[in-house]
N, CA, C and O of each residue as an XYZ file, in Angstrom:
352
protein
N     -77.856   -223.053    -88.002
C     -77.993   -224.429    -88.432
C     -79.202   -224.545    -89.341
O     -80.296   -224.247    -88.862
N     -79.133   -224.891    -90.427
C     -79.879   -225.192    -91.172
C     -80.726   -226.044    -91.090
O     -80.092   -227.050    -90.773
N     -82.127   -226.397    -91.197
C     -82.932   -227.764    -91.511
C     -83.527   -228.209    -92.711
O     -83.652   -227.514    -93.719
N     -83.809   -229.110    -92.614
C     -84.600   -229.939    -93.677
C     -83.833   -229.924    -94.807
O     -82.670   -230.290    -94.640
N     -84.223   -229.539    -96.135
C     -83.141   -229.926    -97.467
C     -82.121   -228.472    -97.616
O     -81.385   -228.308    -98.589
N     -82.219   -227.575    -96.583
C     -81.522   -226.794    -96.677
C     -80.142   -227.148    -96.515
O     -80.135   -228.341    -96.212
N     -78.546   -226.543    -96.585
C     -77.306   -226.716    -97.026
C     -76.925   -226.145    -95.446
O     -77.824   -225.395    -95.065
N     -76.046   -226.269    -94.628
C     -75.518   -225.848    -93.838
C     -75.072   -224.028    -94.446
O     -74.800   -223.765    -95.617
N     -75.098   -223.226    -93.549
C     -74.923   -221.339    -93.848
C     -75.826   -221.061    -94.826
O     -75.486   -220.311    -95.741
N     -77.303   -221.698    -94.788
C     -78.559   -221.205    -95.940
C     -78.883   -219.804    -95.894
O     -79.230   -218.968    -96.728
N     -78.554   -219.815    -94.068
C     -79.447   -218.426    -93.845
C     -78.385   -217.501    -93.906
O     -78.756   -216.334    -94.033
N     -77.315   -217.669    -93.857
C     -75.998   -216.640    -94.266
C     -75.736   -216.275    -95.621
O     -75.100   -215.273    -95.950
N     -76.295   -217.200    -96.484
C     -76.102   -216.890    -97.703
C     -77.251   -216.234    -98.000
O     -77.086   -215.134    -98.526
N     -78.523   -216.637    -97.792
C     -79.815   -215.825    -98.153
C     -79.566   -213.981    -97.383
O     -79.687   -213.094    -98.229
N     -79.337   -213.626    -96.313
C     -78.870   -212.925    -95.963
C     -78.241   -211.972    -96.940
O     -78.731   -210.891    -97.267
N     -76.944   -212.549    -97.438
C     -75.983   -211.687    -98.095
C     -76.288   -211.720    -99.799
O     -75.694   -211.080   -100.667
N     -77.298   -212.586    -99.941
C     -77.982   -212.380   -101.342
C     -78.548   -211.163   -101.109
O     -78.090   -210.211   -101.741
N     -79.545   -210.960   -100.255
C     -80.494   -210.083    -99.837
C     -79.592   -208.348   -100.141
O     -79.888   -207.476   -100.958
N     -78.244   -208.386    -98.923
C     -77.746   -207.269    -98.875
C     -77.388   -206.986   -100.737
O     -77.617   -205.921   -101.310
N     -76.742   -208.344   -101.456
C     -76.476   -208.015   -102.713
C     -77.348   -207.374   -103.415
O     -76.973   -206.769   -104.419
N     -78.581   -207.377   -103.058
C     -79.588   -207.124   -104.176
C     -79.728   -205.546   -104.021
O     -79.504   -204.669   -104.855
N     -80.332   -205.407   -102.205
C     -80.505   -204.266   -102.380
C     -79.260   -203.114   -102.788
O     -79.717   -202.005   -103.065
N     -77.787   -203.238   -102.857
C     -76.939   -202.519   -103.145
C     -77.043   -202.213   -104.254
O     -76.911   -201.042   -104.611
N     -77.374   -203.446   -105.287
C     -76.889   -203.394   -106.541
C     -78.284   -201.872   -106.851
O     -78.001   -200.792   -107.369
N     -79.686   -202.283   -106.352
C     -80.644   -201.674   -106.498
C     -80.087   -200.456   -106.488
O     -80.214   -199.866   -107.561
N     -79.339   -199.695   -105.392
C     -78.880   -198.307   -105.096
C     -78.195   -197.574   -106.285
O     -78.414   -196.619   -107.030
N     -77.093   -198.683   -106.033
C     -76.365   -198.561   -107.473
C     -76.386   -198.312   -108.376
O     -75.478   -197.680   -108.916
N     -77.664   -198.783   -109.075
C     -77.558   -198.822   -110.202
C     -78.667   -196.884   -110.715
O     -78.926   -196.122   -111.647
N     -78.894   -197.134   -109.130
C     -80.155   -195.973   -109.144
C     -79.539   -194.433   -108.577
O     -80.299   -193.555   -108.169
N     -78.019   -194.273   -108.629
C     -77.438   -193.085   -108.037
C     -77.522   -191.978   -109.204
O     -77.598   -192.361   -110.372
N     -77.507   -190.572   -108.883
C     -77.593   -189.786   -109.732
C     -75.866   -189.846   -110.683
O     -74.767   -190.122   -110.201
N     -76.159   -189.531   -111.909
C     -74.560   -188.967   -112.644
C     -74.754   -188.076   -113.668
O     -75.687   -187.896   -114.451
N     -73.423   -187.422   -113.467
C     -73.903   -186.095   -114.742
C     -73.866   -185.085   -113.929
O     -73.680   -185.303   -112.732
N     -74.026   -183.841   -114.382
C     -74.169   -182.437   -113.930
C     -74.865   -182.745   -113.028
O     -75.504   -183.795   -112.961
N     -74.832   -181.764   -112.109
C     -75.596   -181.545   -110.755
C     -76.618   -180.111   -110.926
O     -76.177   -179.006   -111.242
N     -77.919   -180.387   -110.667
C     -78.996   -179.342   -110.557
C     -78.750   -178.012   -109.868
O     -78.531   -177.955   -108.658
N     -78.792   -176.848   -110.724
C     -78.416   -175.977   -109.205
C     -79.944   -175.862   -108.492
O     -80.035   -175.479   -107.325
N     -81.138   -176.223   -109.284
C     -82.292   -175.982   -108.364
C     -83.268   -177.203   -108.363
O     -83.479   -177.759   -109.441
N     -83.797   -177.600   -107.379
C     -84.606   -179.038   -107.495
C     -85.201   -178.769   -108.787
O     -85.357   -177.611   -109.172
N     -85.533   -179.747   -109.460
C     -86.488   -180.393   -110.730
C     -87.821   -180.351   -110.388
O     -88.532   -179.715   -111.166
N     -88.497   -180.995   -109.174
C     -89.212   -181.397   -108.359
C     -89.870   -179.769   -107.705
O     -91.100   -179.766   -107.754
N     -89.343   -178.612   -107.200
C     -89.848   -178.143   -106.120
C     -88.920   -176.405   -106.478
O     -89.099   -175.342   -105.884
N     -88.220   -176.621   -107.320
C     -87.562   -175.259   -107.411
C     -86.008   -174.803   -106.454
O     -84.860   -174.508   -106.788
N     -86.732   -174.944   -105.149
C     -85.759   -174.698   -104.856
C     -83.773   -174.734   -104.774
O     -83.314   -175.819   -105.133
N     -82.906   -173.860   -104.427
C     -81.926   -174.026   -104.708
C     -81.372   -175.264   -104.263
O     -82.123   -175.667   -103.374
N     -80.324   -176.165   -104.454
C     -79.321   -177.174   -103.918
C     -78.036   -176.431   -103.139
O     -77.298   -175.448   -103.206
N     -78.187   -177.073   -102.717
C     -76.851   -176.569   -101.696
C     -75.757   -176.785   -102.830
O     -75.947   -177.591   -103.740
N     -74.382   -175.874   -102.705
C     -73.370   -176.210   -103.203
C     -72.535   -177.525   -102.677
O     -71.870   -178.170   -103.488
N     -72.584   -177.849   -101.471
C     -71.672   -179.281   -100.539
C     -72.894   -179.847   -101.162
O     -72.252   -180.303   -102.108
N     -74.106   -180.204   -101.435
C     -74.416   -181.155   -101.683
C     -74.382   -181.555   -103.122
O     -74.533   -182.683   -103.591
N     -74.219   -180.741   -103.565
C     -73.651   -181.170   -105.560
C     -72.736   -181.748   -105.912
O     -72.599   -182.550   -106.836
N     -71.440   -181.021   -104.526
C     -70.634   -181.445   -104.749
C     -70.372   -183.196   -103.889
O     -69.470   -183.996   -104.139
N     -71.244   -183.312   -103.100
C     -70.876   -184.621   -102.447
C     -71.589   -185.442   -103.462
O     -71.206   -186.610   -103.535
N     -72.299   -185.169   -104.055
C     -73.266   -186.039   -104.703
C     -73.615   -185.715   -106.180
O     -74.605   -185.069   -106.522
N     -72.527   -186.330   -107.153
C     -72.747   -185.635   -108.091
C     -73.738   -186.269   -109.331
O     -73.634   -187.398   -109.810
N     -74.899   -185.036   -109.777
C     -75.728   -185.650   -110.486
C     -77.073   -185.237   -110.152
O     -78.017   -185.138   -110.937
N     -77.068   -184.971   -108.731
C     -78.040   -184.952   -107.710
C     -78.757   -183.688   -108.075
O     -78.250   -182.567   -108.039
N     -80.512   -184.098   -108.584
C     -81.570   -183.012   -109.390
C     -82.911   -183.154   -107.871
O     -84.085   -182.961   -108.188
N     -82.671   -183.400   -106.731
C     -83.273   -182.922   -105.637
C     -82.863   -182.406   -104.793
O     -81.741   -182.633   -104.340
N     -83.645   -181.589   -104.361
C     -82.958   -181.066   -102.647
C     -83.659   -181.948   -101.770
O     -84.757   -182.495   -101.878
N     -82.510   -181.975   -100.595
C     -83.117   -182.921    -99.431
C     -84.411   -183.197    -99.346
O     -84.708   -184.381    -99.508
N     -85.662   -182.089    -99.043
C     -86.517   -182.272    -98.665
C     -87.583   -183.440    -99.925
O     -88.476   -184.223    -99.601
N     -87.061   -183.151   -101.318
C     -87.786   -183.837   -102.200
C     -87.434   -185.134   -102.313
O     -88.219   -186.024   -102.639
N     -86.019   -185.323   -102.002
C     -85.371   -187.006   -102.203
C     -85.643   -187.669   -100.888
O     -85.281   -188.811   -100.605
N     -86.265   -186.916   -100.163
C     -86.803   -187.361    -98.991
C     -87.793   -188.445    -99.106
O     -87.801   -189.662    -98.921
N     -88.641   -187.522    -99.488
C     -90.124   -187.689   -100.171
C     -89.639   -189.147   -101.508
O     -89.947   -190.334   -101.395
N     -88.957   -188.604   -102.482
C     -88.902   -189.889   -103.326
C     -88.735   -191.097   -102.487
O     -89.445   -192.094   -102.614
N     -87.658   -190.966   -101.519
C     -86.995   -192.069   -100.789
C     -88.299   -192.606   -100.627
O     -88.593   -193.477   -101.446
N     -89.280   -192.267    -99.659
C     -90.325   -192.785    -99.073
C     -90.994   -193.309   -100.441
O     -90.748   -194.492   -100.675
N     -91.727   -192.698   -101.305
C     -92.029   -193.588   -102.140
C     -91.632   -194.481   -102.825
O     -92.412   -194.919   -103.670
N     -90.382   -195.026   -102.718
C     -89.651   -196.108   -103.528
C     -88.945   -196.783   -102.569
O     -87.920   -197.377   -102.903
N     -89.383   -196.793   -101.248
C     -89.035   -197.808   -100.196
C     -89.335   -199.275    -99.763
O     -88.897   -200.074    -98.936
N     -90.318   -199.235   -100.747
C     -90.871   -200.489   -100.904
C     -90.471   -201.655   -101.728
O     -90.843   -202.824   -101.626
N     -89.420   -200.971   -102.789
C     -89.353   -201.767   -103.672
C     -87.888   -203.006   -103.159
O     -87.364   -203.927   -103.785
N     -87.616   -202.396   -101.638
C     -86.054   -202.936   -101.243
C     -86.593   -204.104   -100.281
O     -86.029   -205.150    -99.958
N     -87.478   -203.758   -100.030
C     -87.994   -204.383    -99.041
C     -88.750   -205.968    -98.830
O     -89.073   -206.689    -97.887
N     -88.799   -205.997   -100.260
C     -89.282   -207.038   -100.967
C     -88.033   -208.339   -100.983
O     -86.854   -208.004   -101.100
N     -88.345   -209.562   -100.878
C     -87.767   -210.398   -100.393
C     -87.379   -211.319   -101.822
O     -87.079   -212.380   -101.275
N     -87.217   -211.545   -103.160
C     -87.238   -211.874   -103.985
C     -86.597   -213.377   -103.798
O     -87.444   -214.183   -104.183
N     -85.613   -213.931   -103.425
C     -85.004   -214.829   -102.718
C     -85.285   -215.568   -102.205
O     -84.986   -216.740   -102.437
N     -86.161   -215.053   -101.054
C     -87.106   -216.271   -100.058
C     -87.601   -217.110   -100.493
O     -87.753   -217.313   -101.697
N     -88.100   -218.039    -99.258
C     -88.549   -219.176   -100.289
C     -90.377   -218.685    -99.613
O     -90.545   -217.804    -98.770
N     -91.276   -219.336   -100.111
C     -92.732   -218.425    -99.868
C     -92.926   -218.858    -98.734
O     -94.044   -218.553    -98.318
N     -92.354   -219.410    -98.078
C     -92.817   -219.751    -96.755
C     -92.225   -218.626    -95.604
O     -92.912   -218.025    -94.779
N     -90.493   -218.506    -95.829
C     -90.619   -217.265    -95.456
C     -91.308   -215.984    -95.560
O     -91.273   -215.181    -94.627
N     -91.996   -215.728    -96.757
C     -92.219   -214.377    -97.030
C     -93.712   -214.588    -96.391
O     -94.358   -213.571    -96.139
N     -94.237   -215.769    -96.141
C     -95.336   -215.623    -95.534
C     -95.494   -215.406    -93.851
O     -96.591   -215.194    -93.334
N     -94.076   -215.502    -92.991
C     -93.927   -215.221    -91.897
C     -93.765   -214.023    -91.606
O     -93.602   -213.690    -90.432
C-alpha cells in the first residue's frame, strides 16, 4: 500500500524498474566476438566449456571474479529512488 502522493503498486513498480536497470546494465556489458584462449588479464589458459558457454569471454574465472568485485558497485546504486529512500 502506498502513502502519501505515491500511486497505489509504487513499490512494485520501483522494484521492477530497479530489476530493469540492473539487467539492461549486464546486458549491455556481456562479452561478444571470439573467445580468448588465454586470460588478457593474467595469462592463463580458458577452459574450452567456458568459451564455449560464454562466447567472447577474455577472462578466466579467477580474474572476472576479481572484475566482478570491482564493478559491483555500480548495480547497487539506486538511481530511481526517491532521496529519502536512498537515505534509509
Amino acid at each position: 500500500m502506498a502513502g502519501g502522493w505515491a500511486p497505489d503498486g509504487a513499490e512494485q513498480a520501483q522494484i521492477d524498474a530497479s530489476l530493469d536497470d540492473a539487467l539492461a546494465f549486464v546486458r549491455q556489458n556481456l562479452p561478444q566476438g571470439d573467445s580468448a584462449e588465454h586470460c588478457v588479464e593474467c595469462g592463463d589458459a580458458i577452459p574450452a566449456a567456458r568459451r564455449q558457454a560464454l562466447p567472447g569471454v577474455q577472462l578466466c574465472v579467477g580474474c572476472q571474479n576479481e572484475a566482478d568485485q570491482r564493478n559491483r558497485f555500480q548495480a547497487a546504486y539506486n538511481r530511481r529512488g526517491s532521496k529519502d529512500s536512498q537515505l534509509k
